[in-house]
N, C-alpha and C positions, 0 to 999 in steps of 0.2 A: 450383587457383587460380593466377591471372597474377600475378606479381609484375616489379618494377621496376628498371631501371639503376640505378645511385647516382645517388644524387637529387643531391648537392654535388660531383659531376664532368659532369651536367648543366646543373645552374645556373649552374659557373662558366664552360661554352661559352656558355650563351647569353646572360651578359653581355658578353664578348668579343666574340659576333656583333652581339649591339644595338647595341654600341657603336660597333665596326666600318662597319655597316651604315647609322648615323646620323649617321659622318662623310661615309661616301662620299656620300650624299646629300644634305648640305650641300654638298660639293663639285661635284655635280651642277647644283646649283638654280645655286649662283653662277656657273657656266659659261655660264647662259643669258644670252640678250643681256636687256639691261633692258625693250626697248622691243616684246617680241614680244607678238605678241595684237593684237585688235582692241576699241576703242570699245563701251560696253553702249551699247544703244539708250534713247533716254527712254520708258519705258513708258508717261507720262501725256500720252504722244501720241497715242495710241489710242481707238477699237478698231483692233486690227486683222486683215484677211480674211486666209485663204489656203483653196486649192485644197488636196483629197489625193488621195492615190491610189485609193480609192472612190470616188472622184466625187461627194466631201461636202464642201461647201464649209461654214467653220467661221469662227467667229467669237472672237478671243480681246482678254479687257479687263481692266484694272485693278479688283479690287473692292473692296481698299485699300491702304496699305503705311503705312509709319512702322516699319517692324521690328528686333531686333539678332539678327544670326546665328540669322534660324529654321531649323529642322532637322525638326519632324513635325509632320504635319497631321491633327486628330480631329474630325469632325462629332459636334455632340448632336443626337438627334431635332429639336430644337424649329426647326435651322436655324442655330442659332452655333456657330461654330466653335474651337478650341483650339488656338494655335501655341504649341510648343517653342522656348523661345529660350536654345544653347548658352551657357552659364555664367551666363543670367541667370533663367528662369525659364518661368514658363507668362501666354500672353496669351490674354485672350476678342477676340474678333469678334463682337459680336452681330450678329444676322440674316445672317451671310457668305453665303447662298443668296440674300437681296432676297424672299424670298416674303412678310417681314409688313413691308415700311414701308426704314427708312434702315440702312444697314450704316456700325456705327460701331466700330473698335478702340477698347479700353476702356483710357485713357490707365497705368492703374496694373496692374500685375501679378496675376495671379492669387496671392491670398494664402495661407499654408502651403505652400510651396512648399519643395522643397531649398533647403538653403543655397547661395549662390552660388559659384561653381567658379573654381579658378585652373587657369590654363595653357591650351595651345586647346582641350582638349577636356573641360574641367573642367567638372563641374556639369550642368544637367539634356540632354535626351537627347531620349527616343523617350517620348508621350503617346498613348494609346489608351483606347477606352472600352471599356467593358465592353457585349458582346451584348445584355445584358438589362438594361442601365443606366437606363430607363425606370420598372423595378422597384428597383433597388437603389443608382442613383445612382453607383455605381462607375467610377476610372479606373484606370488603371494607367501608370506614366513610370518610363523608366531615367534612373540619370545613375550620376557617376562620385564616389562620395565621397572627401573628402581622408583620405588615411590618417596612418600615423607616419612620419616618415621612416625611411629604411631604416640600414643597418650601417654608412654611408660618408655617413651624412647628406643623401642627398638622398629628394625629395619621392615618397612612394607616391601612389595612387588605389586604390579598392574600387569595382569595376561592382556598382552597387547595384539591387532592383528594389522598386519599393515600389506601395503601392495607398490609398486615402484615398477618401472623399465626396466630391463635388460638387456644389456649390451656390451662385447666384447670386453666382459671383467666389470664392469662399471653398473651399479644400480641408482639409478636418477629418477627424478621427481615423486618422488616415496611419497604417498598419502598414509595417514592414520583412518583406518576403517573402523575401529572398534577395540574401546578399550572395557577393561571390567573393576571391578573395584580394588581398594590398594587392600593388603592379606599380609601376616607376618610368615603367611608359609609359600612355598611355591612348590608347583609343579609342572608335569609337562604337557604339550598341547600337541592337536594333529590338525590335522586338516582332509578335506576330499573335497574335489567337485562333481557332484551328483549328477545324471541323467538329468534329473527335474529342472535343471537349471543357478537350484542354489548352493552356496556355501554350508557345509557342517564343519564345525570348529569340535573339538575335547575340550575339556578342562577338569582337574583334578581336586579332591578334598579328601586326603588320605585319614584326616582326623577332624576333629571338631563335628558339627551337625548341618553347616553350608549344604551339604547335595543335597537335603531335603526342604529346603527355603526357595522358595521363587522368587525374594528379594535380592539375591547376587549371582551369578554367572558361576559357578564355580561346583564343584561334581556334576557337572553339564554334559550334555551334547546340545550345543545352540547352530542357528540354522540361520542362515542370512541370505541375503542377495550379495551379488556380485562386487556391490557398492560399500556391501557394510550395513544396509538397511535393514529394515525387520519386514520379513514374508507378513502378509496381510493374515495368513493362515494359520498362523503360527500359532500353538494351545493356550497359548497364557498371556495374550494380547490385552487382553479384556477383565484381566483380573486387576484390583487395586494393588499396588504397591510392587508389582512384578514386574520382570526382564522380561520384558519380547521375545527377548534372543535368545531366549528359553524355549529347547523344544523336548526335551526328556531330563530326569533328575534323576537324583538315587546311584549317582556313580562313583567309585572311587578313587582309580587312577588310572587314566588310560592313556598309554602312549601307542595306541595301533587304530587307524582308522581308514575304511576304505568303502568304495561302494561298487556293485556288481554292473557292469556297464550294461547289461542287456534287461535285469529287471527292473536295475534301478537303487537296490534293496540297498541300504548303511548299514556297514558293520561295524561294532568298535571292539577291542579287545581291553580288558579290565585285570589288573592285580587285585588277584585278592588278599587278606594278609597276609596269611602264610595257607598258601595253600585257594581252590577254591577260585582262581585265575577262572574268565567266562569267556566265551564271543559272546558280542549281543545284538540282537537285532534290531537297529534302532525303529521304534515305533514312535507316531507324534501324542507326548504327551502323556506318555508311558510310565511307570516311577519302578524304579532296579534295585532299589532297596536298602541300599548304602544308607547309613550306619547302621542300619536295625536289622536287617538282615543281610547274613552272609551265609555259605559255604565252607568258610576259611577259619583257622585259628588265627587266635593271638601269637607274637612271636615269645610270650613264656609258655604257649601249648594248649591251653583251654579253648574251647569253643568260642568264635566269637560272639554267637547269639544262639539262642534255644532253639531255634527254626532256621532252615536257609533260606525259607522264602514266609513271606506276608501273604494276606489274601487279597490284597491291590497292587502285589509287584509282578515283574516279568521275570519268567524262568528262563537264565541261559541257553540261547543255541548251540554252543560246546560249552564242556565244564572242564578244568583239568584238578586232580587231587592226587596228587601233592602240585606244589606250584608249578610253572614252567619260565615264570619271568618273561608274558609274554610282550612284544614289540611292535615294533612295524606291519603290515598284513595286506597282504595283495591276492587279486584273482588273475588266474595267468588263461590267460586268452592266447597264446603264440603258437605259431606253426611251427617251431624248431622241435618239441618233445611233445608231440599227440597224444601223447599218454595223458600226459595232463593234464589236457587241454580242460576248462571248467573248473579245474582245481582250487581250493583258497590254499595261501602259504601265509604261516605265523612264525614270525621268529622268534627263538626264546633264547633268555638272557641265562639260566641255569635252574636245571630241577632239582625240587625236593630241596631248595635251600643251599646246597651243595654246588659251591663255585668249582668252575671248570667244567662246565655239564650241560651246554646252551647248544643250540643247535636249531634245527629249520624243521617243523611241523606241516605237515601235507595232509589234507584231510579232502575225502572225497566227498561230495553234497551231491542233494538229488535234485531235480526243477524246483522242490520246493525248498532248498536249501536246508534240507535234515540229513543228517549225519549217515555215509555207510560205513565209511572207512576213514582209518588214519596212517600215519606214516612217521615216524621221528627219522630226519634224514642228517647228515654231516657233524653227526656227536662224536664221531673220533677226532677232529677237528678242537674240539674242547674249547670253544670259541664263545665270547659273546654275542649274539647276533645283535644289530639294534636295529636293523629296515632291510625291508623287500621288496626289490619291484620288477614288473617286465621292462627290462631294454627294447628302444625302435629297431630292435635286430631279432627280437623273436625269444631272449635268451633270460636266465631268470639272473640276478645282480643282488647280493647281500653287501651289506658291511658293518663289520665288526667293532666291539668299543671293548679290546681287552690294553693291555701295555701297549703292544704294536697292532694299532686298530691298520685296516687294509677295506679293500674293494674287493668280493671276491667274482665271478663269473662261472655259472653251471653253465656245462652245456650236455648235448646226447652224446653218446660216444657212438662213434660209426661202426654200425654190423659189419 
């Protein structure tokens, strides 16, 4: 059996470092000049055309907006859609595809919902539906429950994962599936449901030494059943003092998660600090290298570690350097644009640090999901993207988290 360092001569580094860690990066931010970045553009200018690099010309438009800080996007069969809105809750879009009549955001919130969240990353999260939700109505949405405050008085969070009914606006009978420990920091969480049957959840450890501990949930990618229980298979079942729910460690912060319907494969997408952003391919029981190694600088500029990689971590499936801020991440299976059929799509929040500069990354992968090609698509747009996904209409659906966040809609434009 594996047993552990002293747990209270690790906890107390990695207050030190957080703290550490989240000065120098105030320090950082204030360094910047006020005035860098560029103008978003008015999306209710639109449509608007562009060329790509297949030689598909695309069409992209507003399908609604009025939003606060959306974060995840869920189609229902019938064609409406579900946006996540950070600390405030869940919003309907009826008809967001247009296939029966007018697409109208539903002015009041989706009801039962988490409570609403303090601090920035407080409160709901990542919103997915359930495979078979046609039969059983089911969702599933992380967010970050308020905890107790801690020994020195300040405010925890609990990554919570919970699941409930849907129904014409209303979310009823909400079970708590899975909670993780209370943390003075929070971040944000994904979700997918895999080929294999179960649940992969995110979770973040931007600072401190958490993603390299098997004793808390947190720089994770954890792996469940359906129910919230722990896979029998799962790497770290069997270890003393570990989470189950652990199924890869060594991660930073990832708010992009998805998996390939036809292999199977999970993908997660990672911030690096500055710079150094990854895909990864999640393997069981793998370790990614967070904190000790990275890719990425610090935000004063230095390396963040002598090596990007250890001799027991996993090398990124894509890299990006300089950052891309990346999001949300989807594989587009649809018949509406062939071109890209088999494609993955990464949305990015802005490169190189430089607000006003985010946009949609297309990258071509081979059977064995290695890199031929890539694509930076809709950066005159000057948007944040924050999620991606196929509509049950064949069509790819972004939405943005700038001043005036929107829903937007690609489509082909006809020869």
């Amino acid at each position: 059996m594996k047993t552990f360092p002293d747990l209270a001569t690790r906890a107390f580094s990695g207050c030190v470092a957080v703290t550490t860690a989240a000065l120098l990066q105030v320090s950082a931010v204030l360094a910047q000049p006020t005035d860098l970045g560029f103008s978003p553009v008015d999306l209710s200018r639109g449509p608007f055309e562009f060329e790509t690099a297949e030689q598909q010309g695309i069409r992209v438009e507003v399908v609604v907006g009025g939003f606060s800080r959306p974060f995840s996007l869920a189609f229902l069969p019938s064609g409406d859609a579900l946006i996540s809105e950070r600390g405030v809750g869940l919003r309907l879009v009826r008809d967001a595809t247009g296939m029966r009549g007018e697409t109208i955001l539903v002015d009041a919130p989706v009801r039962g919902g988490p409570p609403r969240g303090t601090g920035r990353n407080g409160g709901m999260h990542e919103v997915a539906v359930h495979p078979d939700f046609s039969r059983n109505g089911l969702i599933y949405y992380t967010y970050n429950a308020a905890g107790e405050p801690d020994a020195d008085g300040q405010a925890t969070s609990i990554v919570t994962l919970a699941r409930a009914r849907y129904s014409a606006g209303e979310l009823s009978r909400t079970e708590i599936l899975f909670e993780g420990e209370a943390v003075t920091g929070q971040s944000g969480s994904r979700l997918t449901f895999a080929p294999d049957g179960y649940i992969y959840m995110t979770t973040g450890a931007p600072f401190g030494n958490e993603a390299q501990s098997y004793d808390n949930v947190y720089g994770k990618v954890l792996r469940l059943t359906e129910d919230g229980g722990i896979p029998e298979d799962n790497p770290f079942v069997n270890i003393a003092g570990a989470r189950g729910e652990v199924f890869t460690l060594g991660h930073r912060d990832q708010l992009g998660l998805t998996s390939h319907p036809e292999s199977g494969a999970v993908l997660a997408v990672e911030h690096g600090p500055n710079g150094g952003d990854e895909v990864n391919l999640i393997l069981s029981g793998r370790n990614y290298g967070w904190p000790e190694y990275s890719f990425g600088r610090t935000y004063e500029g230095p390396r963040h570690s002598e090596r990007p990689l250890g001799p027991d971590t996993e090398q990124p499936l894509i890299l990006w350097i300089p950052s891309i801020g990346p999001t949300g991440l989807t594989f587009y299976f649809g018949d509406r644009i062939p071109e890209w059929n088999g494609n993955l799509f990464v949305g990015s929040a802005r490169r190189g640090e430089i607000p006003g500069t985010g946009g949609l990354e297309r990258i071509v992968l081979n059977e064995n999901l290695e890199e031929l090609r890539r694509e930076s698509l809709l950066g005159p747009l000057r948007a944040r993207i924050r999620d991606v996904r196929e509509g049950p209409d064949g069509l790819l659906y972004v939405i943005t988290d700038d001043a005036n966040p929107v829903l937007l809609r690609i489509s082909p434009l006809e020869n």
